[in-house]
C-alpha positions in Angstrom: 13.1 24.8 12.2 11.3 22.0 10.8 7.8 22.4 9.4 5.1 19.8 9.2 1.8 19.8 7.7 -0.9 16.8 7.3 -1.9 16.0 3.5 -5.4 15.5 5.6 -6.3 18.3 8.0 -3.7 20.8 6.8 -2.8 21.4 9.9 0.9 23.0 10.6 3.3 21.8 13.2 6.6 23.5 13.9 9.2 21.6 15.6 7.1 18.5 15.3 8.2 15.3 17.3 8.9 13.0 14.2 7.8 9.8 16.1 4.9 11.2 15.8 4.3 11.9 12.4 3.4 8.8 9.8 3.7 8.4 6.4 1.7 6.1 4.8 1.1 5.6 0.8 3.0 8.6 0.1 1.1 10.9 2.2 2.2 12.3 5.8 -0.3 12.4 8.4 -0.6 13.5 11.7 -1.2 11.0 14.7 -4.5 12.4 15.5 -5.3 12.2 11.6 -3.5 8.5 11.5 -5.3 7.0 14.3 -9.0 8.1 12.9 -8.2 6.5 9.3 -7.0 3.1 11.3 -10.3 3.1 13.0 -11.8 3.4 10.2 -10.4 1.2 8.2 -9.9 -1.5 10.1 -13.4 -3.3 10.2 -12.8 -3.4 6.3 -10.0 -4.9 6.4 -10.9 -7.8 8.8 -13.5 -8.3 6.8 -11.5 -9.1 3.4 -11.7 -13.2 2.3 -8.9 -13.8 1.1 -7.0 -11.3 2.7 -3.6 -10.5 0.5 -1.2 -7.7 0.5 -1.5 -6.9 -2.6 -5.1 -5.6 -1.7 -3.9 -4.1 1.4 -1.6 -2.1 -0.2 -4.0 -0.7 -2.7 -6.5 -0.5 -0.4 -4.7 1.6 1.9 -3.3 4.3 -0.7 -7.0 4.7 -2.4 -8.8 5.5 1.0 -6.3 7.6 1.7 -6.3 9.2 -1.6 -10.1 9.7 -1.1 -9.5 11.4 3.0 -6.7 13.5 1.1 -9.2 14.4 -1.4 -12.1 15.5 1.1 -9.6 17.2 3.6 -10.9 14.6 6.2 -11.0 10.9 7.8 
């Protein structure tokens, strides 16, 4: 049995469906919990001039440092 819980919401799943789980700058997150973060973060980051991955990257692990942090999106 396989147990999965969001660094987010805390949430447990047992048995989880693993295409449905996300890892993303060395967190795992749910779908619900993934979906809300790219909604949030997604004017931001069509926003950026110049747009580079560099920032991406570092912009994605520090707000999701910060939702890890509050226990929410």
């Amino acid at each position: 049995m396989i147990t999965f819980t969001c660094d987010v919401c805390k949430k447990k799943l047992d048995n989880p469906d693993v295409d449905r789980l996300f890892y993303y700058a060395n967190h795992s997150i749910c779908e619900p919990c993934k979906d809300n973060f790219e909604l949030n973060v997604k004017s931001q980051i069509r926003a950026k001039e110049p747009y580079t991955t560099d920032w991406y990257e570092q912009f994605i692990g520090d707000s999701l440092d910060k939702a890890v942090q509050k226990g929410k999106i």
